[in-house]
N, C-alpha and C positions, 0 to 999 in steps of 0.2 A: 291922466298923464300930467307930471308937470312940468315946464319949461323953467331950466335953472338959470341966473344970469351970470353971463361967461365970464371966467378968466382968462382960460384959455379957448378960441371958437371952437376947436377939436370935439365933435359931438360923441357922446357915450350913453348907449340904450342900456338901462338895467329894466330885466322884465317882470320883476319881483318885488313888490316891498320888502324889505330885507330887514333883520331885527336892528335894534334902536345901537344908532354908532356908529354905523359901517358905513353910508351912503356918502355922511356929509365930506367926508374929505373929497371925495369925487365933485361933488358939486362945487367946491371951494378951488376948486382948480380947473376945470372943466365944463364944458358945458351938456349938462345932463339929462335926459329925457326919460322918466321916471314913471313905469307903470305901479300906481300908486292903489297897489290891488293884492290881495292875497289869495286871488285866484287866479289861473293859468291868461297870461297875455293873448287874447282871440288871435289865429292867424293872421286873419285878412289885418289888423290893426299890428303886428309886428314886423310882417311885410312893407305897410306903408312907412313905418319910424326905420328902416334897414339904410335905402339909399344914402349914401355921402357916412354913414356913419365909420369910425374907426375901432370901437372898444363895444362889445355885449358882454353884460354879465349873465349870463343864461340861468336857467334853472333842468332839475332833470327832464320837466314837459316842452319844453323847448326844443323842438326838432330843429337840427342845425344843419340840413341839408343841400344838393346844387339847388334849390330855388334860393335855399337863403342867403347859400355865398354868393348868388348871380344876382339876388336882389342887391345887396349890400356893394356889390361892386369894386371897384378895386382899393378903395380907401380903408377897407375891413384891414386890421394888425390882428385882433387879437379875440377871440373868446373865451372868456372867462368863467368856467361850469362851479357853479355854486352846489358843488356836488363830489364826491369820491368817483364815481362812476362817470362814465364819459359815453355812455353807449347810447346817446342822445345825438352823439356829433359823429358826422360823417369824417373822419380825421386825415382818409386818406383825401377828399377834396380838399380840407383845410390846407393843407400841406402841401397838395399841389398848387394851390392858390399865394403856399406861403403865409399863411394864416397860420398863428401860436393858439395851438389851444391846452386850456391850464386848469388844474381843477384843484381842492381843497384836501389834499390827503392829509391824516393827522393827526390835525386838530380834532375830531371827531371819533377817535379810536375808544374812546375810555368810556364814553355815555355809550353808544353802541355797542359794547360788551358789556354793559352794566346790563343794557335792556335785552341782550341775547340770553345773559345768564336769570335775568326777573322771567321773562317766557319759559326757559329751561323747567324753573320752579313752577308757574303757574298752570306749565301742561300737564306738569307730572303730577300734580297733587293737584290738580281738578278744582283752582282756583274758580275759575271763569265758570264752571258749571252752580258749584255753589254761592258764589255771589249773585247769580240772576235767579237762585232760588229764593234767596233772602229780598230781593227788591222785590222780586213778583208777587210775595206775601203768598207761596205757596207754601200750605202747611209741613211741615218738616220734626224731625226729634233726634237726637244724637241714636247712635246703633251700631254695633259691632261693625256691622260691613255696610255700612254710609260712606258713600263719595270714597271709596278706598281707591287710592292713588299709588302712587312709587315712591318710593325714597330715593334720593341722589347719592348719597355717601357708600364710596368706594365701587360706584359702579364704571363702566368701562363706555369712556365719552369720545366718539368720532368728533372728529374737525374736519371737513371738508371747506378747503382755503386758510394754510396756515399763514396768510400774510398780518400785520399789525394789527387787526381787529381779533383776527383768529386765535392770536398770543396772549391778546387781551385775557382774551375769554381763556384761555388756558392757564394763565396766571390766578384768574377768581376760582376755576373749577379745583384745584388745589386745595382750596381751602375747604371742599367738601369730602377731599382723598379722593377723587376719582381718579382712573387710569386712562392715562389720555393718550389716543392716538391720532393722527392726522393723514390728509391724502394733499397732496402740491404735484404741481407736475414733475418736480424735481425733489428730492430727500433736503433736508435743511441741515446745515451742522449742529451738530449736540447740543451745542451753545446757544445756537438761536432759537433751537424749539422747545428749551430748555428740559431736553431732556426725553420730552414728546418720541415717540415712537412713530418711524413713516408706514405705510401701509397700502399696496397697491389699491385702488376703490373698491372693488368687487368683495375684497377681505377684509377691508375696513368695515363696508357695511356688515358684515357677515357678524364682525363680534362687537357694533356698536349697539347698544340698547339705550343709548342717547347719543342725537346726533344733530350737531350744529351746521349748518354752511353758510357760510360767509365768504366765501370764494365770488371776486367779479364774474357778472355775466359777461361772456364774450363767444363767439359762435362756437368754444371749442367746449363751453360751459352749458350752453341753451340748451334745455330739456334733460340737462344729463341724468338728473334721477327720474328715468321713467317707473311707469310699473312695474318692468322688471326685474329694476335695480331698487324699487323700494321692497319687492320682494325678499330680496336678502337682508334684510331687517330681521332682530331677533324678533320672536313672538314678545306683544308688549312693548315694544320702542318709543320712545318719544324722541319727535323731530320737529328741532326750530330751523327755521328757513328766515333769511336776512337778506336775501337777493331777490330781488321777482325776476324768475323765469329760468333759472334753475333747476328747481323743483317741477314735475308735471303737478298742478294742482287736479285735476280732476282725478289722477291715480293716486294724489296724496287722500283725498276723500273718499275716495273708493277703499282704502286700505284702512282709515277711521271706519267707514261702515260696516266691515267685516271684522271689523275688531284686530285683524292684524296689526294693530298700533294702536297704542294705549291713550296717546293723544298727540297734540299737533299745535305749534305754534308758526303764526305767517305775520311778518310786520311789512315786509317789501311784496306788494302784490303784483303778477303778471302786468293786468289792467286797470290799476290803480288811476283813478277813484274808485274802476267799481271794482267788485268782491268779487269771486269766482261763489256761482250761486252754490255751486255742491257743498262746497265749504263752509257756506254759510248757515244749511241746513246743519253741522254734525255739531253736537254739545260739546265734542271733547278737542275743539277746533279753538284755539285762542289767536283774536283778530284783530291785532292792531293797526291803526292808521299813518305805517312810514313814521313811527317816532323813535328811531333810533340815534339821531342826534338832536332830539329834542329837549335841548336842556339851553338856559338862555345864556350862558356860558358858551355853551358848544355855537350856536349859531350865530353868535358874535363873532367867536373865533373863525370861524365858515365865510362870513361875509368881510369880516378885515380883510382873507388872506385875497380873496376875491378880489378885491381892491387893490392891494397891492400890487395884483399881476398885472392889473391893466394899469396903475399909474408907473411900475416898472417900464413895461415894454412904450409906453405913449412919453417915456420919458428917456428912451432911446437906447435901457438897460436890457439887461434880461429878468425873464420872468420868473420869481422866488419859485413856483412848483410848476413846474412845464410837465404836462401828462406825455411819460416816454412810450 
């Protein structure tokens, strides 16, 4: 941890080292308490930095609940989720407390589709299988029906969460001619989904044999593709998953094992850090570690707007992205 020296005595916990650029305005004006770590802030040690504080910049592992409002007390304004997702913060305590909590939507749309549509690719043509055959130096020869994968062009691609990531990723799939349909709680106008066709879920899944979700987790989303709903999957599907917890991952593995889908991509996992172990045993599993705005672009842009909200709101405004 470091202790910054004040401009303003106004204390502000960020529990995250955060990429190069973002912090120091905060520090230059505030006085800042900086867990100076790329790993998850220990509870017992963000409890103790809470009390008298006004501004947290949280991350997704930051559990934002009644211990944490009650530790922090009533000087808390604002949390600032260094994150699209907010399912980290208890919103309805914020808000009864009167606590703004704000989070990073946006800026992050375009790397995140870039890496929904790289997985797309990498599941279906069975990247990930044959590059750990090439490092293992397990012997190998070209052959008619070697690593035979899917081709993407012109097949018929679910969206599951057509919000601005979802779009994204519809805007690149175009460029393969795929036929794209999508499932929102609500139908979008023509214009916004640009053209995208809506699809109640159960029919979506029915005629996707690639299928994206990108859809936030929220209780009305959690577990929504169980087994029985990845059953309606055409024989041969491939499915990228961008949310943890969305997806049932052991019926997603279970559906790799019997071959009912062709392969599988997961970047946002349930219990990240760790893997879901099934998943980790199947070859045709591609398993990324949460890098979907991982680009040092995107994560500057994530940690400015972060900032913003809290030198907004501690500067008596409001907040540039208040999570509605």
């Amino acid at each position: 941890m470091e202790l910054t020296a004040p401009k303003d005595p106004r204390p502000v916990l960020v529990t995250r080292r955060l990429a190069p650029g973002a912090v120091e305005r905060l520090t230059s004006r505030h006085r800042t308490v900086l867990h100076d770590s790329d790993q998850v802030m220990p509870r017992e040690q963000l409890l103790a930095a809470l009390p008298g504080t006004e501004a947290v910049l949280t991350t997704l592992d930051d559990r934002v609940d009644e211990e944490f409002l009650d530790t922090a007390g009533p000087s808390l304004r604002i949390v600032a989720n260094h994150a699209v997702g907010v399912h980290n913060i208890d919103r309805a305590a914020c808000a009864a407390r009167g606590v703004v909590v704000t989070n990073t939507p946006g800026v992050l749309t375009q790397s995140t589709a870039d890496l929904a549509v790289a997985l797309l690719l990498a599941a279906a043509r069975r990247i990930g299988e044959g590059e750990r055959i090439v490092r293992s130096g397990t012997p190998w020869n070209w052959a008619p029906d070697f690593l035979l994968g899917a081709e993407l062009t012109g097949r018929p691609l679910g969206i599951i969460g057509m919000g601005a990531i979802g779009r994204a990723v519809a805007h690149r799939a175009r460029a393969f001619g795929l036929r794209i349909a999508y499932h929102n709680r609500t139908p979008l106008s023509d214009e916004l989904s640009g053209g995208a066709s809506w699809r109640p879920l159960d029919d979506l899944l029915a005629e996707s044999s690639l299928l994206v979700v990108s859809c936030p987790l929220t209780e009305r989303t959690r577990g929504l593709l169980d087994g029985k709903r990845l059953a309606l999957l055409p024989p041969g599907a491939v499915l990228v998953s961008m949310t943890a917890g969305v997806v049932d991952e052991d019926a997603l593995a279970a559906a790799l094992d019997t071959g009912a889908l062709l392969g599988a991509a997961v970047d946002h996992h349930t219990q990240e850090p760790a893997v879901n172990a099934a998943l980790l045993r199947q070859e045709r599993a591609v398993l990324t570690p949460h890098l979907g705005s991982a680009t040092v672009a995107t994560r500057q842009a994530m940690g400015r707007l972060a900032v913003d909200n809290i030198l907004a709101v501690l500067g008596g405004g409001a907040p540039t992205t208040p999570y509605a």
